[in-house]
C-alpha positions as CSV (number, residue, x, y, z in Angstrom):
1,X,181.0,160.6,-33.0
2,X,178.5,159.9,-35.5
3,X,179.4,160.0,-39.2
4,X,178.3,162.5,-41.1
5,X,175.6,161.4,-43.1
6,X,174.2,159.8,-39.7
7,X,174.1,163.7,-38.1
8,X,172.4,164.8,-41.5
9,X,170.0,161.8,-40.8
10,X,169.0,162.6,-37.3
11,X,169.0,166.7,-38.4
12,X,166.7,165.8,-41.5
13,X,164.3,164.4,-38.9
14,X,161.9,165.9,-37.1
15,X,160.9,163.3,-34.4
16,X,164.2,162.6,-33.6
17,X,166.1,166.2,-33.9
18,X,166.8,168.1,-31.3
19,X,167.9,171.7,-32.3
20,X,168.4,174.8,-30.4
21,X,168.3,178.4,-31.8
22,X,170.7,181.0,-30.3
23,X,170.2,185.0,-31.5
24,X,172.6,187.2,-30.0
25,X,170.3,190.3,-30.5
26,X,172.9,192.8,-29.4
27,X,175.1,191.7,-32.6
28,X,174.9,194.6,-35.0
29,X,171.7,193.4,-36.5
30,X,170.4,190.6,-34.3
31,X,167.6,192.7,-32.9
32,X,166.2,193.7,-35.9
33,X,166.7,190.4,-37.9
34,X,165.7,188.0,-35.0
35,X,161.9,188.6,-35.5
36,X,162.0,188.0,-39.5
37,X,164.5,185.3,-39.0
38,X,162.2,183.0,-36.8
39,X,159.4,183.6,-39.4
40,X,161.8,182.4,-41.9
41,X,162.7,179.3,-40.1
42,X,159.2,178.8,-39.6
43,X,158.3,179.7,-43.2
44,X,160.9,176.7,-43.7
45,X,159.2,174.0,-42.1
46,X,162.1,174.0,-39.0
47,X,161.4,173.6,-35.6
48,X,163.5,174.1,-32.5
49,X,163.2,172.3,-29.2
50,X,164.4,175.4,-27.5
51,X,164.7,179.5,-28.6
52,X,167.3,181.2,-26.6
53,X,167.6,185.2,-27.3
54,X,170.6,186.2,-25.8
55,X,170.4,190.1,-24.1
56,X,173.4,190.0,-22.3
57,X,176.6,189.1,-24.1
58,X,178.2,188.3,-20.2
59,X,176.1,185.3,-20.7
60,X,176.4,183.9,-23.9
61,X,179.8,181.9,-23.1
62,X,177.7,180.4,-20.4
63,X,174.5,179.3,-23.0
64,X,176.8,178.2,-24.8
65,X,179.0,176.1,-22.5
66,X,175.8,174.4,-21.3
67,X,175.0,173.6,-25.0
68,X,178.0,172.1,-25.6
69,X,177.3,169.3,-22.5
70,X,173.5,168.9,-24.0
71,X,175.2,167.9,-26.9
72,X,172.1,168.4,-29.2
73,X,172.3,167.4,-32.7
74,X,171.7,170.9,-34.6
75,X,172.5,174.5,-32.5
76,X,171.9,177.4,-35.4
77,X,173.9,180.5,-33.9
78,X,172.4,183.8,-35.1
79,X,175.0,186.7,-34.6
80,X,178.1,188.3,-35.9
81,X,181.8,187.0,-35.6
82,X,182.3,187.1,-32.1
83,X,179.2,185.1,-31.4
84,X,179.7,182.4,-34.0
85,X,183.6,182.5,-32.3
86,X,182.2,181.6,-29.3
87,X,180.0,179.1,-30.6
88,X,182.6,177.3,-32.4
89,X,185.2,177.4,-29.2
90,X,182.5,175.1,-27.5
91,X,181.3,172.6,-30.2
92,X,184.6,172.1,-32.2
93,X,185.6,168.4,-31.8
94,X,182.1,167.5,-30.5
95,X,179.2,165.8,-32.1
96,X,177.2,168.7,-32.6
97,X,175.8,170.5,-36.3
98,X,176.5,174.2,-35.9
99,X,174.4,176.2,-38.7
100,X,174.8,180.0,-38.9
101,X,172.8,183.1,-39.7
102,X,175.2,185.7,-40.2
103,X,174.0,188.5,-38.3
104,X,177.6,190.5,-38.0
105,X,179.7,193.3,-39.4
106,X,182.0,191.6,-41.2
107,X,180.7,188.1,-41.2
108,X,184.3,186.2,-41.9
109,X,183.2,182.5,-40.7
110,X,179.6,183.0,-42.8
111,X,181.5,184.1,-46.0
112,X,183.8,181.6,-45.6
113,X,181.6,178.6,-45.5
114,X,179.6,180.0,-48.9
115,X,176.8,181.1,-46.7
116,X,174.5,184.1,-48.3
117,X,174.8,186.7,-45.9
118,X,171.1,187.7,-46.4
119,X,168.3,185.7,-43.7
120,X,165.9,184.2,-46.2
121,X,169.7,182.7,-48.3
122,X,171.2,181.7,-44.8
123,X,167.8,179.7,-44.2
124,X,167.6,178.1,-47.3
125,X,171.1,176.2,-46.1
126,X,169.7,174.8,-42.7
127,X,166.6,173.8,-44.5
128,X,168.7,172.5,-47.7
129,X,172.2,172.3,-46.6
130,X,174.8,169.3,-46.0
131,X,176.7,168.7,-42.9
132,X,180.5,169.2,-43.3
133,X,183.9,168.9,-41.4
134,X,186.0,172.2,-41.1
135,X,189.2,173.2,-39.6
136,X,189.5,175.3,-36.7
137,X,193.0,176.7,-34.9
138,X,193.7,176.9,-31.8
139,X,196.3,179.9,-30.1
140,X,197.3,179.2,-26.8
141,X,194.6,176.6,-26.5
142,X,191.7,178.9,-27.2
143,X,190.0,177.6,-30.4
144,X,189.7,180.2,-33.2
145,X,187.0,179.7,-36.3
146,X,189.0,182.6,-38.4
147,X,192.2,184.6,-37.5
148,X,194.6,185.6,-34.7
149,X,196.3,188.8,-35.5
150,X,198.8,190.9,-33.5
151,X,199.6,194.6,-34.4
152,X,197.6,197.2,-34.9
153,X,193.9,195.4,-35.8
154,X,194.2,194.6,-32.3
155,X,194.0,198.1,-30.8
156,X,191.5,198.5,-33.7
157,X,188.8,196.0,-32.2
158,X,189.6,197.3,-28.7
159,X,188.7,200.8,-29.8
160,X,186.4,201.4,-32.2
161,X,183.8,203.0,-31.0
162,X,180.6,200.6,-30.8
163,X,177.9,202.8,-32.0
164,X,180.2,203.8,-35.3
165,X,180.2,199.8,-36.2
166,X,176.7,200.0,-35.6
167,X,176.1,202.6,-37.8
168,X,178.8,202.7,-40.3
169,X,179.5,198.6,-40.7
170,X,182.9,197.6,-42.0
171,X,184.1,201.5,-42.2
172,X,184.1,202.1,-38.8
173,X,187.3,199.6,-38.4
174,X,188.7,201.6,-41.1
175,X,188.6,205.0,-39.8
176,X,189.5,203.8,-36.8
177,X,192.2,202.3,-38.2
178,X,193.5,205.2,-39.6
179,X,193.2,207.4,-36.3
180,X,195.5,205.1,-34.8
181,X,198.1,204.6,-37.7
182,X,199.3,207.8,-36.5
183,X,200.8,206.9,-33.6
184,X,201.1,202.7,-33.6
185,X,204.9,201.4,-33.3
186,X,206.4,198.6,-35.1
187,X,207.5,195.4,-33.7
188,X,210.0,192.8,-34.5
189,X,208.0,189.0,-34.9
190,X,209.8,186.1,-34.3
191,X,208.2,182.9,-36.4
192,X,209.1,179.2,-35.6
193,X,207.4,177.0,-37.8
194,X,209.2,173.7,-37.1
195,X,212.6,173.6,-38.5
196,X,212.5,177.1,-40.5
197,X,213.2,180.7,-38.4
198,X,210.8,183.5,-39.9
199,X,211.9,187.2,-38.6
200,X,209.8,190.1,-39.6
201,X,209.4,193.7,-38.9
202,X,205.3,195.2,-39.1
203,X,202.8,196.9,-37.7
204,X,199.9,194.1,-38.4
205,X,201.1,190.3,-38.4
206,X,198.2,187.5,-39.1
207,X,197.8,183.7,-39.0
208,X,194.3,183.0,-40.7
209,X,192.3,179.6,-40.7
210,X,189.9,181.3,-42.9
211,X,190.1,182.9,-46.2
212,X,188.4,186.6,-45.8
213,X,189.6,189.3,-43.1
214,X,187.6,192.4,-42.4
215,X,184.8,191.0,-44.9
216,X,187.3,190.6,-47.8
217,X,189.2,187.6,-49.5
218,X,192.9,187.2,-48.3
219,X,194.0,184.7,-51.1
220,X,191.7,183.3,-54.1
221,X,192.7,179.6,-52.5
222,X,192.6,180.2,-48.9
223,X,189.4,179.0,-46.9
224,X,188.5,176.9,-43.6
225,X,188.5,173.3,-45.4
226,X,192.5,173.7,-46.5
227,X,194.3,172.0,-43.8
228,X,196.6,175.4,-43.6
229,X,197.2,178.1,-41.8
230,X,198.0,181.2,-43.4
231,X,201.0,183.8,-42.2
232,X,201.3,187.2,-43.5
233,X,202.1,190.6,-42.5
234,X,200.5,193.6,-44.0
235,X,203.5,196.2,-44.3
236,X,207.1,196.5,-42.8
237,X,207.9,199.4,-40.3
238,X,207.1,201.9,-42.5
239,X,203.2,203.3,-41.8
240,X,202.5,204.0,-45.5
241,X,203.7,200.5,-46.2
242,X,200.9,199.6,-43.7
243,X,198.2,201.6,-45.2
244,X,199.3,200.2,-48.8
245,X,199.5,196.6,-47.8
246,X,196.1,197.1,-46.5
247,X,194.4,198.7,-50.2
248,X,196.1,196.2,-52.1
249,X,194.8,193.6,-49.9
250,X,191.2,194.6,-49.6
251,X,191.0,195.6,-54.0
252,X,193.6,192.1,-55.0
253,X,192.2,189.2,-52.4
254,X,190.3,187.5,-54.5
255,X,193.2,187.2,-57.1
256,X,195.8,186.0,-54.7
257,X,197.0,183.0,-53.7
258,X,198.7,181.0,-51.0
259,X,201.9,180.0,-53.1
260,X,202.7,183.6,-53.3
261,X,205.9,185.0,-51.0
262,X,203.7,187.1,-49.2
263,X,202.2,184.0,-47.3
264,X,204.2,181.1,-45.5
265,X,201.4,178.6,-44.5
266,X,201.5,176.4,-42.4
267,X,199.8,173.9,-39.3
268,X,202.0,174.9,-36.4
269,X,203.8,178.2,-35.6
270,X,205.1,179.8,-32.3
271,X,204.9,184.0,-32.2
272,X,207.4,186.0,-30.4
273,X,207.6,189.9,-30.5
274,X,210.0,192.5,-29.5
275,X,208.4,194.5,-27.7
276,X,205.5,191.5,-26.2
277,X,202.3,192.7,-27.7
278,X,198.7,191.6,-27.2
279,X,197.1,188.7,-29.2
280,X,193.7,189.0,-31.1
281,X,191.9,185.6,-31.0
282,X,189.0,186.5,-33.3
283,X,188.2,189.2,-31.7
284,X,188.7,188.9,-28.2
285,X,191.6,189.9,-26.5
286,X,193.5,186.6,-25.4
287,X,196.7,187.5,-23.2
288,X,200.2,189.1,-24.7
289,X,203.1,187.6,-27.1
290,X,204.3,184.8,-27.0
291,X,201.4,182.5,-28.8
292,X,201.8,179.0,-29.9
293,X,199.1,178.7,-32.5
294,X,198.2,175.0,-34.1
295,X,195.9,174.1,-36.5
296,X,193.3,171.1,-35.8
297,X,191.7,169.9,-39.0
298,X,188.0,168.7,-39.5
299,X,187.3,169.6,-36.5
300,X,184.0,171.5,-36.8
301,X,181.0,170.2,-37.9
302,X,178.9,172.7,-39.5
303,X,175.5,173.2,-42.0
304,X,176.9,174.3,-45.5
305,X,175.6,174.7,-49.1
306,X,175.7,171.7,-50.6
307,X,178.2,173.3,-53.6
308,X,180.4,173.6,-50.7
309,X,183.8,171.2,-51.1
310,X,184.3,169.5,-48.4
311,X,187.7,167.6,-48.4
């Protein structure tokens, strides 16, 4: 692994770099943004060895995968959360720059990392940007850039209806949301972390390695450089609890922090639930209750604006 300073080096090159560009154009905006965003990059003086627009999402793990072997110095990732998932579940612990143009719905990662969310900002970093270690976590050994989440956002993402995202953004989880309140049943979550025994009744349990869900802050001092995972439930049993765990978390965020009681952070925790439900691994669907979720620190490389800490 090269340091950091030595990737930046061989990025800020042109006759040594070799970058790829990825577009997922069937991301909520990737078709319409791919065009202007390789004119920007252009505009920027930054060149690609390859251009890879991605028309079949079936294939995008594989692009990826073979990426990952390359092992190029720079791979910018245009899409929403579940492509820049992917693309982190292949070049975390490898000596590869990921840079991102947030392309998505709710862009977690990009908000996360300080990235503007607009193309001409989100260029501006790759062309101007500094290379920098972040943590990712990992749930049953499937690495996750953001959250994994058990409860009713699961059903959420299975069932929201794609053409509402596309049209309605953010809102369309929320409506959706509240279609299926109706009807969703609690569940009892058993927490190991270590020595300490957490028990908990909710309908929505999460265990974030960033610091925004659904496009919104979780905690004023949680992000993906902290070397913590955050636990929290939104709610107990009770359905309006739900629904007003869920205001107070979207309109307070950004106030919040990690020492309150609502959170219990930590780097390792083991999830069991009475009755088993399914487990959300940013976004995809990864298997049923129980999940042994870890966190692995520094362990993306990734392009970020240079008033980005990285510790």
């Amino acid at each position: 692994m090269r340091s950091k300073p030595e990737l930046e080096a061989a990025i800020r090159d042109p006759d040594r770099c070799n970058a790829v560009l990825v577009v997922n154009v069937e991301s909520r905006s990737g078709r319409r943004q791919s065009e202007t965003a390789q004119q920007a990059l252009q505009d920027a003086g930054l060149g690609f060895s390859r251009v890879i627009e991605v028309t079949d999402p079936e294939k995008l793990d594989g692009i990826l995968a073979e990426l990952a072997e390359e092992a190029p110095d720079l791979v910018v990732v245009g899409g929403g959360d579940g492509t820049i998932a992917a693309a982190v579940g292949h070049f975390a612990h490898r000596d590869i720059a990921l840079g991102v143009l947030p392309f998505g719905t709710t862009n977690n990662f990009a908000r996360g990392l300080e990235l503007p969310l607009d193309v001409r900002g989100a260029v501006g970093v790759l062309r101007d940007g500094k290379v920098a270690d972040v943590d990712v976590g990992s749930a049953d050994g499937h690495i996750f850039a953001n959250m994994v989440s058990v409860g009713l956002s699961v059903h959420v993402a299975e069932q929201v209806p794609h053409k509402l995202k596309r049209v309605l953004g953010r809102s369309a989880y929320g409506l959706t949301a509240a279609w299926l309140l109706l009807r969703h049943k609690p569940f009892t979550a058993t927490c190991e972390l270590g020595d300490e025994t957490l028990t908990l009744t909710t309908h929505q349990l999460n265990v974030a390695n960033g610091g925004h869900q659904s496009g919104q802050r979780i905690a004023r001092d949680a992000g993906p450089d902290d070397r913590l995972l955050a636990l929290y439930r939104l709610g107990d049993r009770r359905r309006v609890r739900l629904a007003a765990a869920t205001v107070r978390h979207v309109l307070t965020g950004q106030w919040r922090s990690l020492n309150e009681e609502q959170f219990t952070t930590t780097r390792d925790v083991r999830i069991t639930t009475d009755p088993p439900t399914s487990v959300d691994v940013d976004g995809e669907v990864r298997g049923q209750t129980p999940v042994h979720i870890k966190l692995h620190g520094n362990a993306l490389r990734v392009l970020v604006p240079q008033s980005f800490v990285d510790t």
